[in-house]
N, C-alpha and C positions, 0 to 999 in steps of 0.2 A: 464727166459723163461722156467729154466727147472722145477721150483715149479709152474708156472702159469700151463703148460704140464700135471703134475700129480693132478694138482686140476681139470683139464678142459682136459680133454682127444680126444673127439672131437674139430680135430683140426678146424673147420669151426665155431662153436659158438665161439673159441676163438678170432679167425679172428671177425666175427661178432662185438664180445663184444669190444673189440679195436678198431674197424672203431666208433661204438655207442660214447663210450668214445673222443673219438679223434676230433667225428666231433659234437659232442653235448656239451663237457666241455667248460666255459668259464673261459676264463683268468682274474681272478682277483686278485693281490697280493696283500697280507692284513697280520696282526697281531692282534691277538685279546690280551686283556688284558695282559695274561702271557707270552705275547712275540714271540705265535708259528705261523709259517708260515703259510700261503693257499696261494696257485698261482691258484687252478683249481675250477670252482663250477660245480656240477651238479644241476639244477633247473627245475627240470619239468613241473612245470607250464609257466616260462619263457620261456624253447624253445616252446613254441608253437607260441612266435609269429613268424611272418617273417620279411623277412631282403628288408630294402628300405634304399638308402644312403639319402634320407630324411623321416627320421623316425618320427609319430606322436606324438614316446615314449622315452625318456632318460632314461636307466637304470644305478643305481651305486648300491656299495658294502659297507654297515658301519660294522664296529669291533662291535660285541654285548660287552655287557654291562659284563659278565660274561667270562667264558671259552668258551663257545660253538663256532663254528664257524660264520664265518660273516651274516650279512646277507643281502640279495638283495631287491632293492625297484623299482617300476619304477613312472616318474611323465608324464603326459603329459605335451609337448609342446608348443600344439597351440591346440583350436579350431576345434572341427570333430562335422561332422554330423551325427545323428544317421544311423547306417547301415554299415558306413565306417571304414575300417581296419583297426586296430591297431599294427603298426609294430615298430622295430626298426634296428637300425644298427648291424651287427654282427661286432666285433674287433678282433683284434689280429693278423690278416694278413698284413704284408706289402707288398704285391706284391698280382698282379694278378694269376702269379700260387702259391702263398701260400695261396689265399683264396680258387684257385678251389680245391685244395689236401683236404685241412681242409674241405670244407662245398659241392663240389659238383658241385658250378655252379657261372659263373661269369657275374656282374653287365654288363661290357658292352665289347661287343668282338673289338670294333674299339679304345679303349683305354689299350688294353693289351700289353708292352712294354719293351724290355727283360730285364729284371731283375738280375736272377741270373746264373750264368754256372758252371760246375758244373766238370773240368777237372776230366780224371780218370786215364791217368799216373801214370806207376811207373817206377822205377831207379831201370833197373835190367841191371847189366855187371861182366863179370867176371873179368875187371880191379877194382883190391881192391880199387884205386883211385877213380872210376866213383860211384864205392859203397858207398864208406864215404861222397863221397859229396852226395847220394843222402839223406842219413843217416844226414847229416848236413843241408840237404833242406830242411827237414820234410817232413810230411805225404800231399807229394801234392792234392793225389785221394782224402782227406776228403778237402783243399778247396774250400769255396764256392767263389765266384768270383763275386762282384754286382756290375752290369755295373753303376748304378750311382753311386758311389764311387769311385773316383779318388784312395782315401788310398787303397780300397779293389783291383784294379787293379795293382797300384804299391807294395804292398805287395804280391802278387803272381810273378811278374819280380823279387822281392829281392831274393825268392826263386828259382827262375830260376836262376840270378845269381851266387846265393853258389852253386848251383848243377852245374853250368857248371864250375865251378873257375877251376884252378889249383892246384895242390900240393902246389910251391910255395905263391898262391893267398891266398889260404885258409889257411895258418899262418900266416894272417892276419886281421881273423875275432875275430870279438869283441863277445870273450866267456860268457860275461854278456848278450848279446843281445838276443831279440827273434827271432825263425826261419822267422818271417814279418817284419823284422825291417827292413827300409830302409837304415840306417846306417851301417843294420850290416856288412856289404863289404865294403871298401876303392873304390866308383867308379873309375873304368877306360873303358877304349872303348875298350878292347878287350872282359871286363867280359860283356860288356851292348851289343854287338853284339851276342853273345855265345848265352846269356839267349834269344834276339831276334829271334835268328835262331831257336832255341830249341822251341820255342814258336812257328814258324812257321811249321817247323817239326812235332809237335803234331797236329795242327790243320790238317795237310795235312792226316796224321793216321787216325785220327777222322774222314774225309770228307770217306775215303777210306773202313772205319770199315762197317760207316753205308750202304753205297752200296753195301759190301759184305752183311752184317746182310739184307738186305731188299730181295737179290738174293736170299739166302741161306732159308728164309720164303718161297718165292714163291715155290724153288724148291722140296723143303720139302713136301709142302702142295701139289703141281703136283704128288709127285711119290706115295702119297697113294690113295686119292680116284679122283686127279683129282682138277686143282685150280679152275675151274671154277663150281665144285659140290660144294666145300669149299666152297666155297662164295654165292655161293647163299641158302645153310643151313643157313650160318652164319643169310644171308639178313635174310632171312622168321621169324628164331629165335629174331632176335632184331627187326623187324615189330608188332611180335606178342606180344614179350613185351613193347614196344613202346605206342601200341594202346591202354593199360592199366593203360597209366602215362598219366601226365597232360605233355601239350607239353612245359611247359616250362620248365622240367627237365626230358624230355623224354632224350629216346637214341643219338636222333639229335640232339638236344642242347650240350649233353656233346661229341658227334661228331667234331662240330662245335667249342665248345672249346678247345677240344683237337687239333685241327689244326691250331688254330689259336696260342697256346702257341706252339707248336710244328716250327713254324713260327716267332716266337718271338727267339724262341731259336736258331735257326738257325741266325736270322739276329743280334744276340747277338756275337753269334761266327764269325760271318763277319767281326763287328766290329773292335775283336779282331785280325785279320788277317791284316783289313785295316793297323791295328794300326802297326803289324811288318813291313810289306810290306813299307809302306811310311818309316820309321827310316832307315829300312836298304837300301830302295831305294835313297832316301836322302846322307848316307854313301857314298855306291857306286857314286850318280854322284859326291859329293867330291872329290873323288879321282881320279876318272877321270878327273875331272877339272883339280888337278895339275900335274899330268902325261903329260895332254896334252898342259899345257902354263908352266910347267914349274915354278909357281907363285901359291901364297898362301900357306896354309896348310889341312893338314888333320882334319876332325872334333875332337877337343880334349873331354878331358871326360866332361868340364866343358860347350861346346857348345852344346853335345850331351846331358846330362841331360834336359836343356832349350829343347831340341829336342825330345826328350821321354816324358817331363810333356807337352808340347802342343798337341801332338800327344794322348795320356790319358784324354786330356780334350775330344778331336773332340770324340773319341771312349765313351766317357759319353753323348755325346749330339747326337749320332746317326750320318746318313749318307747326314742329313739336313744341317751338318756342314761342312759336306766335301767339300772342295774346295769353301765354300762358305765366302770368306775372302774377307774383303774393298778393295777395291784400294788406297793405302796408297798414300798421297800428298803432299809434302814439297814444300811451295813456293819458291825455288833460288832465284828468283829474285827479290822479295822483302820484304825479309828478310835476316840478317846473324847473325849466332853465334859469338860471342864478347867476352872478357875478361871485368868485369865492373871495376875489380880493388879493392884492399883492401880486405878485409875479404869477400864483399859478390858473388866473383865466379864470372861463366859466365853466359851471359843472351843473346834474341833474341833481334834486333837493327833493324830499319827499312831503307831496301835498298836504298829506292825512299820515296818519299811522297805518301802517301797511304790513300784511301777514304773509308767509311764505309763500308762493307759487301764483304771484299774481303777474301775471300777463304786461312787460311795461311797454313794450317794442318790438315790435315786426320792420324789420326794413329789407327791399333790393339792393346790394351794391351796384356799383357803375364798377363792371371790370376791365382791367387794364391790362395789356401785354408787357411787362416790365423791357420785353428785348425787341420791342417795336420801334421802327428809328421813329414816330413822330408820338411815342411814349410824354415825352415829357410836356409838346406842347396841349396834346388833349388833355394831360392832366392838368395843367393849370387850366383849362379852358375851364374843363370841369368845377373847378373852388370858386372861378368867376360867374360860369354862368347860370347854375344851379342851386347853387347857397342861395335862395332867396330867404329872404327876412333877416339874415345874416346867420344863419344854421350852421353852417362852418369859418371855423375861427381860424382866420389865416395866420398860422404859428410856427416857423422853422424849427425843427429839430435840433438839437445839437453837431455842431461842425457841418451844417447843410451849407452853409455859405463859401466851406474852405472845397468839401468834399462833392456838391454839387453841382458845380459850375460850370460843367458841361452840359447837364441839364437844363439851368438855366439858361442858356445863351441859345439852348437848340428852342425853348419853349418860348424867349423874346424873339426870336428870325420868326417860328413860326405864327406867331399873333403878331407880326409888325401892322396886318394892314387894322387891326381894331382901334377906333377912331380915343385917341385918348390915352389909351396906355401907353403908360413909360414901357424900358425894360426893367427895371427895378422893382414894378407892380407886376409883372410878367415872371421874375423868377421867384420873388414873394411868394404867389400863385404856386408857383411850382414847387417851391418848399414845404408849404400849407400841404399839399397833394403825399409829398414824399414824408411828412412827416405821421401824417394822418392815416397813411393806406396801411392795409394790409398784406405783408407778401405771405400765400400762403399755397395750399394745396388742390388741387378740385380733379377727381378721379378721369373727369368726362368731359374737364375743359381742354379746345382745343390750343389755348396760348401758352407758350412754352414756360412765363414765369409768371403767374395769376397776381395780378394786386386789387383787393376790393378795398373801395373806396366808400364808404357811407356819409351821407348830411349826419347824421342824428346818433347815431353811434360812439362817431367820433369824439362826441362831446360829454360823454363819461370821462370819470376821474377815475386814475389808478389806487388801489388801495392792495395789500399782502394778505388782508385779513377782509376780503370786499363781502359785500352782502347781498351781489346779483350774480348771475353766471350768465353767458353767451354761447347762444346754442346756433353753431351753422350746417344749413345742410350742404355736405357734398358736393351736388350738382350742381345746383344754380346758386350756392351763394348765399339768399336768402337765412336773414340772422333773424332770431329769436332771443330777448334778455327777459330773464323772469328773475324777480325775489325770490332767493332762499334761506335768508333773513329776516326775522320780524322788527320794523325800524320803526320809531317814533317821528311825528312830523318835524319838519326843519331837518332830517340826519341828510346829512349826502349820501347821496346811491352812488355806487361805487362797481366796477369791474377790476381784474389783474387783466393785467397787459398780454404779461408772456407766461405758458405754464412751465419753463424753463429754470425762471429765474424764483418761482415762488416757490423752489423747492429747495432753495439755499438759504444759510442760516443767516441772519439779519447783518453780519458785517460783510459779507462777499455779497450779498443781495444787494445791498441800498449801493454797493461801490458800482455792481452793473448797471442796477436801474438808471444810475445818474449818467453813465454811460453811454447808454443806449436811447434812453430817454430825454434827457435833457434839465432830470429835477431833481432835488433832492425829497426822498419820499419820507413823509412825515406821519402815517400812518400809526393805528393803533397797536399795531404787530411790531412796525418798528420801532414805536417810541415806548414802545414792552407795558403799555399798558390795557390792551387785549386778553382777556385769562383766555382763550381761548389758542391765541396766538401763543400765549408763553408754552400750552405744551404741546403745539406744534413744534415751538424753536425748540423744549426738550429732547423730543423726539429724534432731530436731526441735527445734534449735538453729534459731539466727539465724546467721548471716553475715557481714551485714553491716548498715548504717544503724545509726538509734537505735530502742527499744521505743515511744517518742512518733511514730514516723513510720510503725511497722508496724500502730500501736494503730490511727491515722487512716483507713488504709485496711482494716483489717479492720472495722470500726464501720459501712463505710459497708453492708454487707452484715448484721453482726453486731450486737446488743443486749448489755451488763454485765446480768447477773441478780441481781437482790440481795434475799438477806430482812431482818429486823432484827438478824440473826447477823454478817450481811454476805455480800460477794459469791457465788455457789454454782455460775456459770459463763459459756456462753454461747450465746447464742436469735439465731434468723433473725428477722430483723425481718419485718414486717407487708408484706409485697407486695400490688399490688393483682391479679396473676394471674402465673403462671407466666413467662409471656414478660418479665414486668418481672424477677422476681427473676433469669431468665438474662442479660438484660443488665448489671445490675447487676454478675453474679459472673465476666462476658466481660471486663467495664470493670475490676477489680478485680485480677483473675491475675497478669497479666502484669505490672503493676508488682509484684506480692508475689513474681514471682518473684526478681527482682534482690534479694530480701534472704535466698533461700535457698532450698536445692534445696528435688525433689519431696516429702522428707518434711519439712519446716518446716511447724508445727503449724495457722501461722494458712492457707499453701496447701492442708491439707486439709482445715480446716476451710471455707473458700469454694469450695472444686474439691465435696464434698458436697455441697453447695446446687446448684451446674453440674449433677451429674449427678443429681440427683431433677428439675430441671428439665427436665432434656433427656428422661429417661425419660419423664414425666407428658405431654407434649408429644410423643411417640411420634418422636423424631428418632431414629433408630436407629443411625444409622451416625455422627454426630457423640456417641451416647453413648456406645457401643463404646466408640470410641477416651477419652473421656472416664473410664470404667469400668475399662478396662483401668490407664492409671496412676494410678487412684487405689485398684486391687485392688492392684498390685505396691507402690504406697508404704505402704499398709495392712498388708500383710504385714510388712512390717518394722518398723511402730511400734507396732502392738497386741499384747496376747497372744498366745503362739501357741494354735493352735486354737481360739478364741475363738469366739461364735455368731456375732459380729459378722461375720467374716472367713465364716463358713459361709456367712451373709443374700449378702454383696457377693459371694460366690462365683454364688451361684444368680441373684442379677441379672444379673451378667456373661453367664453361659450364656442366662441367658432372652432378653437384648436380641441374643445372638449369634444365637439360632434365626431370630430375625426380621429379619435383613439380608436385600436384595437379593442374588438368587446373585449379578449381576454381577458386585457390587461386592465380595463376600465373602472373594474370593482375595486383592483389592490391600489391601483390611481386615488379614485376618489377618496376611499379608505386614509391615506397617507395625507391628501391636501385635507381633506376636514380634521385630523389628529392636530397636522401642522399650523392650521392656517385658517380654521373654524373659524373663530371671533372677526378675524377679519373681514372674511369673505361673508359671512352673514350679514358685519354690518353695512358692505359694500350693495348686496343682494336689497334689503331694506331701500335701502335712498335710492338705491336706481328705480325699486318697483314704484318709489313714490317720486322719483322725477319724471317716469311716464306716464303716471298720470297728470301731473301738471301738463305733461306739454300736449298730452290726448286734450286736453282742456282748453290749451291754448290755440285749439284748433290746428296744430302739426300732425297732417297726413302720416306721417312718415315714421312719426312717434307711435302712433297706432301698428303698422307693420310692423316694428319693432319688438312692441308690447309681446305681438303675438308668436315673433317668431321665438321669442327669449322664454317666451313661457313655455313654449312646445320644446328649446333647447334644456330648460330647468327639470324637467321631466327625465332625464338622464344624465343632469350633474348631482354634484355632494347636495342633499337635502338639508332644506333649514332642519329640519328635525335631528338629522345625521350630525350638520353644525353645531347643535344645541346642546346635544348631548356632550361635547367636549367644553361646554363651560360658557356660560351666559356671560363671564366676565370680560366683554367688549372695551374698545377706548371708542369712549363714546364723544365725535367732536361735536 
């Protein structure tokens, strides 16, 4: 600053030249030839376009050919008419108030959503104690805080925690660690109360500063010339500059933005409020519980962590989450947990005789960030602190002991300070976690690799040929299992694991399952005494050739997965965009089909790949027909009513909404000639697995019902289906 000073004396051009700089450089990191950096450009002719989050223009950055710096190109997109604007996106900004800082003015004011906060706390005491620990918590006033980051909120609690520890406490921080490490404390519930409170405490400061600060304006501006002269100068001043700008980055506009982040930030810090308020509310009625019967105990560290990472999820997903949790529903009475005996654990057993679409379970997961560095110990926390009655069955996986051991060792550092545990019951824990969870998908979650964890879930048995299905929603996770089996009392109720693997024929099946699983599956599909199973396994039989000639051509599309257990399935290989992996899976079909019909396992395993391509690539009318026989060959090898068959159901309708009318009649025309029986008998089970689940009380089922009906109304008709031949495979 101070050579920028003596070069630039007027301090106002300096200002100027910094705001120009700041909000005209674009960010682009590059190396040219000899290795040197560029992170910034200035391009003058570039800024002149404007900024549209659908931009006509893509601009990128090449290394020249020489020394010189990079340089910039732009291509058009699509198609413009003469006259019209050529704009592109401006980058660099992750957040709505990092765009308006940087550029001025924000895309849209009803999607700006709090982002980041910005504590400004310090650790100031004349107990030399309260000093080292604030001195041990680091520079909290420089954290920034981003509300969707679970890590970036539990890294400011770990420094809450060092700063509130103890003398005693604090000789026992791990001096390798960083001041945001989640590990770096031994949790226990007096440190995770402390830093709660303390957390509370500053917010309450904060709420208190700003009313002073707001009073202390007015009265200021009152005692010189009067607030209400103040303000109406100020008014006239920003009218008369105002009328000067275009109104869409006039004074109003960045008024209007500025109150609407100024509102964001606020309900950012609520969040964070909610989030003590509920833990230490929580706390307290615990203890009130047992004061008052006498029975139970106090929240330990290892129940309270599970208590603070669910409480960090709701405070990421705003105030929409709040209180907004399933009605969780265990059937008693016709079902019970069983011991099955022998190696493979306990399982659910059916109370009574029980008939299709009965309602067994509703649960919330506990969700997990698989890429969170303190992943592993909240998940052991979780199998210890939550399992009550003993609900979750602590059971390692297969090769969890050779292949997890970084996990365990980060989940025993961070449970060292729980009074009693070894580390050997701390990575148990953690195995129990990894073996049980879910790694899967959630549209709207903010954690980059989602693992839901369930008590009650978990404690279904796998079966190829099962008699329940698992139904989760999307967003929050929230699983539904109903009967779609009629089972006699004593049968095991039963789920499949993976819909992956249930679609391979019983010798590559049972070699993954054991794989991946850890058992050898004894099922009535596998042990071929299933009629039901036998003509699934028919169906995705071979034909003809040998398994060495079918293996070559699925491979060229397909990956073997293996862990140190051995093989666990099969993965699409690495494409470099869409359009390759559809040629690949165009090149591939047709000779896989000469080794066997549309349901042969390895055809739908590459016809898959065909139509996520076709879809992502918006080809509508080649995925139709695509979608359609591989819904009607689906139908017939999967479970019935499976989610899977629900997922390919609502693709089907969705790609069907978006056909050309033209072409929509000689479409439907061809998938009902082709694909009738199947798609009919698809069309049936779905109508009747919404209404089981309208039944089972799923919201969500009901919009569905509604939208598939009003979608059914412009695909192939049952009647249309019918007409090409009632003769169904009926599973």
């Amino acid at each position: 600053r101070s050579e920028l000073t003596a070069a630039v004396p007027d301090e106002e051009v300096l200002i100027r030249a910094f705001a120009l700089v700041h909000s005209r450089a674009m960010g682009a990191p590059s190396k040219d030839a000899n290795g040197r950096s560029w992170s910034l450009l200035l391009l003058p002719f570039a800024d002149m376009f404007n900024h549209s989050p659908d931009p006509e223009v893509e601009w990128d950055v090449e290394a020249s050919a020489g020394s010189g710096p990079p340089r910039a190109f732009g291509r058009m997109v699509r198609d413009v008419a003469a006259g019209a604007e050529l704009r592109f996106r401006y980058r660099g900004a992750a957040s709505a108030q990092a765009f308006f800082a940087t550029y001025g003015f924000i895309e849209d004011l009803s999607a700006i959503t709090p982002s980041e906060l910005h504590p400004f706390w310090e650790f100031r005491s004349s107990d030399a104690d309260a000093t080292a620990a604030g001195a041990a918590a680091g520079a909290c006033d420089e954290l920034a805080v981003r509300l969707s980051s679970g890590r970036s909120i539990r890294r400011l609690l770990s420094r809450l925690r060092v700063a509130t520890a103890t003398p005693q406490e604090r000789k026992r921080l791990d001096p390798k660690a960083s001041p945001s490490d989640a590990a770096r404390l031994p949790i226990s519930a007096r440190c995770e109360r402390a830093a709660l409170e303390q957390l509370r405490t500053h917010l309450a400061a904060r709420a208190r500063f700003g009313q002073e600060r707001e009073v202390a304006v007015d009265r200021s501006a009152a005692s010189t010339v009067g607030l209400s002269a103040v303000r109406a100068a100020t008014k006239d001043r920003e009218d008369a500059v105002e009328s000067s700008n275009d109104s869409t980055c006039g004074l109003s506009a960045v008024r209007a933005a500025t109150k609407a982040l100024r509102a964001a930030d606020a309900a950012g810090w609520l969040r964070m409020a909610r989030l003590a308020t509920f833990v230490l509310g929580e706390i307290d009625a615990q203890a009130a519980a047992v004061e008052a019967t006498g029975q139970g105990q106090l929240l330990g560290p290892e129940r309270l962590a599970v208590l603070v990472h669910k409480a960090t999820r709701e405070a990421m997903f705003g105030p929409s989450r709040w209180g907004k949790v399933a009605t969780e529903f265990f059937d008693k009475e016709g079902m019970v947990l069983k011991d099955c005996g022998g190696t493979k654990g306990r399982g659910y057993f059916a109370a009574q005789s029980l008939e299709p679409g009965r309602l067994l379970l509703v649960e919330e997961p506990f969700v997990f960030d698989a890429e969170d560095d303190d992943f592993a110990g909240v998940a052991a926390a979780h199998v210890l602190g939550v399992a009550v009655g003993g609900e979750v069955e602590l059971r390692a996986g297969p090769g969890d002991e050779e292949d997890g051991q970084d996990g365990a060792q980060r989940a025993a550092r961070w449970l060292r300070g729980v009074e009693g545990l070894s580390a050997s019951k701390a990575a148990e824990a953690f195995f129990a976690a990894n073996n049980n969870g879910f790694q899967t998908t959630m549209p709207e979650a903010l954690e980059e690799q989602p693992m839901l964890l369930f008590r009650r879930l978990c404690m279904f048995n796998h079966s190829c040929a099962p008699n329940c299905a698992v139904y989760r929603d999307g967003t929050t996770g929230t699983t539904r299992v109903l009967l779609v089996r009629p089972v006699n009392k004593g049968d095991e109720l039963t789920i499949h694991y993976s819909d992956e693997l249930i679609v391979l024929p019983t010798h590559l099946r049972r070699r993954f399952v054991a794989g991946r699983f850890g058992f050898e599956c004894r099922c009535s599909r596998c042990e071929g005494s299933d009629p039901i199973g036998k003509m699934v396994e028919a169906a995705l039989a071979r034909e003809k050739g040998s398994e060495g000639d079918v293996a070559k051509l699925h491979m060229v599309v397909a990956l073997l997965q293996s862990s140190r257990t051995g093989p666990i399935g099969f993965g699409y290989r690495e494409f470099e965009d869409w359009p390759e992996a559809l040629a690949h899976a165009e090149m591939v079909l047709p000779k896989l089909a000469e080794f066997g019909p549309e349901t042969f396992w390895a055809r739908h395993h590459v016809r898959q790949l065909k139509c996520l391509a076709l879809e992502a690539l918006e080809r509508d009318s080649a995925a139709y027909l695509a979608l359609a026989e591989h819904a009607a060959a689906s139908w017939r090898i999967l479970p019935p009513y499976c989610d899977a068959l629900k997922d390919l159901e609502a693709r089907f309708i969705c790609v069907h909404s978006r056909l050309p009318a033209a072409l929509r009649p000689r479409l439907e025309a061809k998938v009902a000639q082709l694909h009738g029986p199947g798609l009919l008998g698809l069309a049936k089970d779905m109508e009747t697995l919404r209404g089981w689940l309208r039944r089972s009380g799923d919201d969500a089922a009901a919009e569905e019902a509604a939208a598939a009906e009003a979608a059914s109304r412009g695909s192939p008709s049952q009647q249309q289906q019918q007409q090409q031949g009632e003769a169904s495979f009926q599973p």
